[in-house]
Every structure is written in structure tokens, then in C-alpha cells.
N, C-alpha and C positions, 0 to 999 in steps of 0.2 A: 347744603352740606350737613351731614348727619352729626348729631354730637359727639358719638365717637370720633370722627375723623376732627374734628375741632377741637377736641381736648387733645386729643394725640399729637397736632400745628401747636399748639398753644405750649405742651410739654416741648417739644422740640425749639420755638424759639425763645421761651423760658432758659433751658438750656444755652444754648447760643450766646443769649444775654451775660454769660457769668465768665468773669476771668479765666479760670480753671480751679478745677479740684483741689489742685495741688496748695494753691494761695488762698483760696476764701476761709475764710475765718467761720465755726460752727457758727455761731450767735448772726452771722450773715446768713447762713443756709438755713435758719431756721424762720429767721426774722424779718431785715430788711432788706434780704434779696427776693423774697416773695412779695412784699410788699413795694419795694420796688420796682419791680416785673408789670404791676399792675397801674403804677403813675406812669413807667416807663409807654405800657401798651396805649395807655389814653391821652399823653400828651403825641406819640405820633400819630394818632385820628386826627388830635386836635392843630398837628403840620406844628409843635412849641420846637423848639430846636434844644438840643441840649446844654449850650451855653446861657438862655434862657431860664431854665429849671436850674441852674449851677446860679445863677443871681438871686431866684425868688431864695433857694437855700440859707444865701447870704444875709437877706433881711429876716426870716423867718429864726436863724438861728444866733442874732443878733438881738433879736427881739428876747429871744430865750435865755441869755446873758443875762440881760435886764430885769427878766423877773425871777434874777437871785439874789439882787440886793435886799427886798424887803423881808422883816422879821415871818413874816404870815406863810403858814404852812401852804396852803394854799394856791397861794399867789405861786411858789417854788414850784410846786406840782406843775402845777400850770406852764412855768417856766421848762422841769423835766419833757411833757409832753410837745412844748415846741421843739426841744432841742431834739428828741427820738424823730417828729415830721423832718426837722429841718436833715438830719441824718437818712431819711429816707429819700428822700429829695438827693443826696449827693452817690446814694445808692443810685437812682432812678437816671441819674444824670449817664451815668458812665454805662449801664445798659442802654437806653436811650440810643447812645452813639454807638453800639455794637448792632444794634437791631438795624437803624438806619445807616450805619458804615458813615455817620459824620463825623471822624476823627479830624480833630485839628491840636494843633499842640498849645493854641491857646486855650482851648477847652482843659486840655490837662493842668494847666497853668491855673486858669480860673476855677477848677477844682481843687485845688494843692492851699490857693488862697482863701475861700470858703472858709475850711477849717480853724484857720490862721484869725478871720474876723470873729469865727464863734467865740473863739476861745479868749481873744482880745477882752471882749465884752464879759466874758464869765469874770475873769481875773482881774478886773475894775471893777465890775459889782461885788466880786469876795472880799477886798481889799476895802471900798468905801463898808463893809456892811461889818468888817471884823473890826475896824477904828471905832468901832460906833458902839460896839457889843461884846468887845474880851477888853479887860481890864488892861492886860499889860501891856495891848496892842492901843488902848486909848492914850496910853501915856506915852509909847514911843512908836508913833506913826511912821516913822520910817523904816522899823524893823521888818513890819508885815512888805512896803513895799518893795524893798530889796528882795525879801525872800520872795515874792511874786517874782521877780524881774528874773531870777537865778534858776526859778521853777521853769518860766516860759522857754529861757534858753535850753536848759533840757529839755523840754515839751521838743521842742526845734529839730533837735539833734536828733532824737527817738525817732522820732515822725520821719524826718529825714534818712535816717541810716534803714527805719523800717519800707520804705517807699524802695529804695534804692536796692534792697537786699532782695524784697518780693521782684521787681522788672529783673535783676539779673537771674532770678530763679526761672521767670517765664520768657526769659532768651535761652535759656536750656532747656527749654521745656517744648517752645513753640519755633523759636528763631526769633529772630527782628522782626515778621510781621507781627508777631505776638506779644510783645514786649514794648514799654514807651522808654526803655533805656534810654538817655541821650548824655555824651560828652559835650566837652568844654570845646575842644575842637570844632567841633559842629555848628555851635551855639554862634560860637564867636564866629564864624563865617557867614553864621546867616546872621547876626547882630552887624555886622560892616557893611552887610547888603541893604541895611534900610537907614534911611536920614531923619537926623531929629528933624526936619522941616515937612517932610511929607511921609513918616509913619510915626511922629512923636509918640502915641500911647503904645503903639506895638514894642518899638524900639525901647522905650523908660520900662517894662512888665519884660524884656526881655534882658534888660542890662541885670534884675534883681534874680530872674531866672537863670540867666551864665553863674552867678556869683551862687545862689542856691547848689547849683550840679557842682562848681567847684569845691564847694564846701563838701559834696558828698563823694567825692573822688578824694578828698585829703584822709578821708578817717579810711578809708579802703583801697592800700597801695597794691597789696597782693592780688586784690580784686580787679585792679587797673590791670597790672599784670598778664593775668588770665584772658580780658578782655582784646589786650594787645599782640598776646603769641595766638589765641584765638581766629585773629583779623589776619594774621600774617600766614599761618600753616592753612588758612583756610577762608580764602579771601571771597568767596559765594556765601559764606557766612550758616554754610550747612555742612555740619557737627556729621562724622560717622554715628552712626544706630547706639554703638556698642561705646563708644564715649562719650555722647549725651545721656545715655541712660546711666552711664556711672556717676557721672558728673549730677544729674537729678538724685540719684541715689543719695548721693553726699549730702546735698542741697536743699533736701528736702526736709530732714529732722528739724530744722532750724525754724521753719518756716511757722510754725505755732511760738515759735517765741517773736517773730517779727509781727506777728499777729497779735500777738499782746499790746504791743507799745502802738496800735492803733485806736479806732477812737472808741471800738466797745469796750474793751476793760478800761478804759483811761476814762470811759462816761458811770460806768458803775461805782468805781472810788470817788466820782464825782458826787452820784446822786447820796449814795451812802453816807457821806459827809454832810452834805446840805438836808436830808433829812433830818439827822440826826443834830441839826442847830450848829455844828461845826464847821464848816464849809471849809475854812483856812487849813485842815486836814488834809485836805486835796491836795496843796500844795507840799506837804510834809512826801504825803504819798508819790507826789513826782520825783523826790527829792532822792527819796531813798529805795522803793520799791524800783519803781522805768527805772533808775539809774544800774542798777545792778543788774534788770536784764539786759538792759544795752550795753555793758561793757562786755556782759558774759557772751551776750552776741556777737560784738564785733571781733573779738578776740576766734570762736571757735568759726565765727564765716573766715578771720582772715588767714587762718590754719588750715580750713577746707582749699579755699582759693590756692595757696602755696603747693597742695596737693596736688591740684587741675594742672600749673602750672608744671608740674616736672614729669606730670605726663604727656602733655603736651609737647617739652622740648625732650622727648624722648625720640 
């Protein structure tokens, strides 16, 4: 095969590889979806599965947690650089299963989790490392770890509502094959279908997952809404040309703000901080910066949705 025709395959399933246009975040297209593309291309030589690569993630970016306790610039760098691998890695993951079509919803599940252990591990190393080294936090240890506790729950919610916001964008975009949308409905049907005695770990990763989506169905009624007259005027789950394309229209501004509250600017306020000897900054910035674009978000998606919804029962 001559190299043009191998680079021209290689751009095509590169392409393939990528949610869509509409959701990827620039700092992805420039970054770790390229570099993704390229663990994605050589663990399928290597037959690694992408559940697989969504684990090494997990200890790789665990590891990178840890080396942000210590004072040593160094050692943090060091820490920075796992955590950008270990973020490649969950890039690489989710191409991986577009290239090779091995979707399974545990994989998205142990994708969603990944993140959840990074971050674990950051926010007990920030936490042991600011008791140790700001004054006011040495004398009242408890201050710093409430405000951790209250940062992560935000963390939770961002991450969640931003997860939630991008699959309903590429159910208007693609349909359901294109989209990991999933309701409570669903969950809890196929959560009845399996026994704590002979699928305990599916069933326990599945009990916290029901409880996840429901959580993400409370902050977005309108959005439920939409979803429901959706199913009902149009139960093949294929939108007219001329009301998906409005309904994207609407849906699409939004989508650089759910973009934000994922993990590249949420890893930049990170590194910015920990360079600069402050680390427990990070937390301030959860507190107050994500905070305000997640309400500003939820609020104009739940105004968008209400809109979908009255054309719909038109």
C-alpha cells in the first residue's frame, strides 16, 4: 500500500475515532485526541481491549495524585505528566472502542470511574500537603478537609451534568446509536435482571450507576421532558431533518461551556495552582469559577429543553 493511500486510512479512521465535531473540546483536537488515536492504533495490534487501557488509566493516574503531596517541584511535574498520560489513556480508551465497535456500558461506567479515582487521589494529597504547609490550615485541619469534601461534591455534579448535557447533544446529533444517553428506567430493568449471587460486581457498579443517572435526571426536568414527548411523537427515535437540526442549533452554543467543566480546564486550574506552591487554590477554583458555569449551564440548557418541548407538542 503506497503511503498516500495509508495516510488517507489512517486520517479516515482517526476521524471515525472522535465523538463528533460538535462535542470535542479544542484542547482535545489539538492534543489528546491525536495522541490518543495513536495508543488507540497500537493497543488494537496489540488485541489490549479498551476496558483494559480504562484500568492502566486508573493506576497511572492515581499514581499522579500522589505525586502532589510532596513540596519538590519536581517530583509535581512529574506528578503533572502522569496525570496528561493517564488522560491520554482515557482518551485512547473511548477511541479504542469506536475503532473496534467494543461498546459495552461497563466500559462507560469504568470510564466515568477512572476520573473519580484520579481526582480522589489528588484531593488527599492537596489536603495531607496544605496541613503541613499553610499556616492557618496547620491549625485548623478540618477546615481544609470540608472544603475538599464540598469542592469534590461540585467536582460530581459539573462532571455529571457536563456528561449528561454533551450524550443529549449527540442524541440530536446522531440518534441513539450515537449517544450513551441512558435512563433510570432502563437501568433499573436491567439492575432486576441480574442477582447479587451470580453477577455481584456487575449488579454492586450497577446499583451506584442507577443512582448516578438518577442524580442526573433531577437537575434536568425539562430535559426529561424533551426526552419523553421525544419517545412518544416519535417512537423509532428518528427526529425530522428540519427539527433536529433546530433542536442542534439551540444545543450547540452550550456545548463549550460543558466543555469547560471537563477535565482540560478543570487539569489547568489544577496544574496552575500546584506549580505555583498553592495547590488548595484548586479547590477555591472549584468552588467558585465550575460553580457559576454550572448553574449558568443548567439553567439556559433547561430554557433550551422547555423550547424543544413546545415544539414538540405542537
Amino acid at each position: 500500500m503506497s503511503t498516500g493511500n495509508t495516510w488517507t486510512r489512517l486520517k479516515a479512521e482517526y476521524k471515525s475515532s472522535l465523538k463528533s465535531s460538535d462535542t470535542e473540546e479544542h484542547i482535545d483536537l489539538c492534543f489528546y485526541r491525536p495522541i490518543g488515536f495513536a495508543w488507540a492504533y497500537l493497543f488494537r495490534k496489540l488485541h489490549v481491549s479498551p476496558n483494559a487501557v480504562t484500568i492502566a488509566s486508573i493506576f497511572i493516574g492515581v499514581f499522579a495524585g500522589i505525586c502532589m503531596y510532596p513540596t519538590d517541584i519536581w517530583i509535581n511535574i512529574a506528578g503533572i505528566v502522569l496525570l496528561i498520560w493517564a488522560n491520554s489513556y482515557d482518551s485512547a480508551d473511548g477511541q479504542l472502542a469506536r475503532l473496534t465497535r467494543q461498546y459495552s456500558q461497563l466500559g462507560r461506567i469504568l470510564d466515568g470511574m477512572a476520573g473519580d479515582f484520579w481526582f480522589i487521589a489528588i484531593y488527599v494529597a492537596i489536603c495531607l500537603r496544605t496541613v503541613e504547609t499553610v499556616p492557618l490550615f496547620e491549625s485548623h485541619h478540618w477546615a481544609i478537609w470540608c472544603i475538599a469534601v464540598l469542592a469534590g461534591i461540585c467536582h460530581a455534579a459539573q462532571a455529571a451534568v457536563a456528561d449528561s448535557y454533551r450524550q443529549f447533544h449527540l442524541l440530536l446529533l446522531k440518534g441513539s446509536a450515537g449517544s450513551e444517553l441512558d435512563s433510570t428506567e432502563d437501568l433499573l430493568r436491567r439492575y432486576s435482571e441480574l442477582t447479587w449471587k451470580h453477577d455481584f460486581l456487575r449488579k454492586l457498579i450497577q446499583f451506584f450507576y442507577v443512582r448516578y443517572t438518577r442524580n442526573q435526571e433531577a437537575v434536568s426536568p425539562a430535559m426529561q421532558s424533551v426526552l419523553r414527548a421525544m419517545k412518544t411523537r416519535f417512537p423509532d427515535g428518528r427526529l425530522p431533518e428540519q427539527i433536529r437540526e433546530q433542536f442542534r442549533a439551540w444545543s450547540f452554543p452550550l456545548c463549550k461551556w460543558e466543555n469547560f467543566m471537563t477535565f482540560n480546564w478543570r487539569s489547568i486550574f489544577l496544574f496552575a495552582s500546584l506549580l505555583g506552591g498553592q495547590p488548595w487554590l484548586y479547590f477555591v477554583a472549584e468552588l467558585t469559577i465550575f460553580n457559576v458555569v454550572l448553574v449558568y449551564t443548567i439553567v439556559r440548557h433547561e430554557s433550551i429543553c422547555r423550547r424543544m418541548t413546545a415544539v414538540l407538542d405542537t
